[in-house]
C-alpha positions, 0 to 999 in steps of 0.5 A: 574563275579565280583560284579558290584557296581549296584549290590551293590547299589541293595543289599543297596535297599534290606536291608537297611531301607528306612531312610537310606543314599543310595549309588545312592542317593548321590549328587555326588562330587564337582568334577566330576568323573568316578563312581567306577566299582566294589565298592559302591561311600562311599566304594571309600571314606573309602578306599581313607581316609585310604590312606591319609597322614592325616589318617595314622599320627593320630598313631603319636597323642595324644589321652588323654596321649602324644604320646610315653608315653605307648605301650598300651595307645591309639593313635588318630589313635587306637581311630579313628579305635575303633569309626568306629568298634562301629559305624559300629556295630549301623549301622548295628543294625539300617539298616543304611549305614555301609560304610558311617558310617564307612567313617565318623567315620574313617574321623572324627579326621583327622583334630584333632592337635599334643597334642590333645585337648589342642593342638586345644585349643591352635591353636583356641587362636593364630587364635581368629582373623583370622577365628579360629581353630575347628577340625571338620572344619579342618577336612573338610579342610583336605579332600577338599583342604590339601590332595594333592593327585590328578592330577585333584583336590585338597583334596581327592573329597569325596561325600557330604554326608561324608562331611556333616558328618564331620561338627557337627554345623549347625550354620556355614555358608558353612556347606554342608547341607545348600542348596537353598530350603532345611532347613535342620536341622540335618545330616544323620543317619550315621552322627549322628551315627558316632558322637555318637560312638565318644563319647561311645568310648572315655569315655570308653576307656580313663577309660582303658587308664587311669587305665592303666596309674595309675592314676585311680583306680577302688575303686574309680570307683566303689564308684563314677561312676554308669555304673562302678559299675553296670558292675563291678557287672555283670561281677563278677556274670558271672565269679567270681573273674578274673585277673585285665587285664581281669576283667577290660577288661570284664567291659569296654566291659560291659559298652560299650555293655550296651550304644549301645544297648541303643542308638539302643533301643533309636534309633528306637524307636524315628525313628518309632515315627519320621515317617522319610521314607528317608534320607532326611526327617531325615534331616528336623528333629529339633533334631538328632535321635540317641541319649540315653535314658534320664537315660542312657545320665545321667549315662555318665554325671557322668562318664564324670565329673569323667573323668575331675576331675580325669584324664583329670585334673590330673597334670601327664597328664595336666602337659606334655600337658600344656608344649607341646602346648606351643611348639606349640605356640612358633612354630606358632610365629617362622614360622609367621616370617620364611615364607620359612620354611613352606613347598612350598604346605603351602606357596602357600596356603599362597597366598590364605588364608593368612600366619596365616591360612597356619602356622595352616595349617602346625601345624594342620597336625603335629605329637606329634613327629615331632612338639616336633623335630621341635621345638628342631630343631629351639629352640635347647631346650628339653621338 
């Protein structure tokens, strides 16, 4: 007999801890639907935003260096699948929800734009006086009204518990925690989780990228930044003197070894100080739980100032950037004016929340690709 989803919901019962997020203790969506036969309610969201259009166009955008740079550089996408495998993995180690973890994790940056964080930058600038742009918030309204998938509601209908953890700020007035009688404070486990694997992730791997890309060097690494250099250390003690591929690999992995078992140790050892006994007594917490130790949170502020000041700034990715979000903006003025060209879905959005809101809408699910064909399209001029 196949494995039914109460069956699922009973193995959740009988190996996670008691803090964390049970599948039969969603609150359920906000439209009704037929619960899954033979898959938990957070494995039915992993598997519808795997299957979303807003998911499979993260290949075509920007991580740190613009899409079709490099082979081997990291898409939105590559990005999205190594902060789920990591957030999994904390997880796991914490007893927590793996699936929603991971749906979370998955879900996180399907709001982000073509060209990346500047490309946010850019968006939030043109839309200062109608409500702004933020990934995160387009991220949510990607799943709850942008995707078009389905016959009897819009978006793609996924419980709250994901739809909390992909608002980061509570300070916004409809985050999905903010509810008659509940003050909460903070999101789930695998909320906070997820938002932390994010970072492990993309500090890390940028390094790799930006080896890669020659535009860091290890010398540098190894004089400036701790974690490098204590890494580098190790991994030559272990295997001596290896192969540049592998020996950067070998620290990357290193390095990112050492900040989950961190954010584990830490972890439970303020769960246990916390006293938290369910998932929504972690909700009533005033500051989030997953979180680094005090040094090890002061060792990534190094490796992150690194990162500003020798890649993220650097003119061979600033350069391309800069150039390429000001096709953006230029798209954004064309399409205010040529209201036809949006697309029949973002011209009756239009109707509803205004012709600014959709030509975001519309430049928000861009690809790097398609953004840069469009405005040779309508501008007949190359980047």
């Amino acid at each position: 007999m196949p494995c039914t989803r109460q069956e699922l919901e009973g193995r959740e019962r009988q190996f996670l801890a008691p803090f964390a997020q049970f599948s039969a203790e969603t609150r359920g969506r906000k439209y009704a639907e037929e619960a899954p036969e033979w898959r938990t309610h957070y494995q039915r969201d992993r598997d519808r935003v795997i299957h979303s259009r807003a998911f499979r166009r993260l290949e075509y955008k920007t991580q740190v260096f613009l899409n079709g740079t490099g082979d081997h550089l990291r898409t939105r996408l590559t990005h999205t699948m190594e902060v789920a495998g990591i957030a999994r993995n904390i997880a796991r180690a914490l007893k927590l929800n793996e699936d929603l973890t991971e749906t979370i994790a998955l879900a996180h940056d399907l709001g982000h734009s073509a060209f990346g964080h500047k490309g946010e930058e850019v968006l939030n600038r043109l839309m200062k006086k109608h409500g702004g742009f933020e990934h995160n918030r387009q991220s949510l309204r990607v799943i709850e009204s942008l995707e078009q998938k389905y016959p009897l509601f819009p978006g793609l209908n996924l419980t709250w518990e994901v739809r909390e953890g992909l608002v980061k700020h509570f300070t916004t007035y409809d985050h999905p925690s903010k509810r008659k009688g509940f003050a909460a404070k903070s999101s789930s486990l695998e909320a906070q989780v997820a938002n932390l694997a994010d970072e492990i992730t993309y500090y890390s791997h940028d390094v790799d990228d930006g080896l890669t890309a020659g535009l860091i060097f290890e010398e540098q690494l190894s004089r400036d930044v701790r974690v490098w250099r204590d890494a580098a250390r190790a991994v030559k003690k272990s295997y001596g003197n290896l192969p540049d591929e592998s020996r950067r690999y070998f620290i990357i992995r290193c390095i990112i070894d050492a900040q989950v078992k961190d954010v584990v140790w830490t972890t439970e050892e303020r769960i246990a100080r916390a006293g938290v006994r369910s998932a929504d007594e972690v909700r009533l917490q005033p500051k989030a739980l997953v979180q680094y130790s005090p040094g090890r949170g002061e060792l990534n502020l190094e490796l992150r100032d690194y990162l500003y000041k020798n890649l993220y700034y650097n003119p061979e990715v600033r350069d391309p950037n800069r150039r390429a979000v000001r096709m953006l903006e230029e798209l954004f003025h064309y399409f205010l004016e040529h209201h036809d060209e949006i697309g029949e879905l973002s011209q009756k959005r239009a109707h509803k929340d205004g012709w600014h809101r959709a030509v975001c809408d519309y430049l928000a699910g861009m690809t790097d690709r398609y953004a840069i064909q469009e405005h040779q399209r309508v501008f007949g001029l190359k980047v």
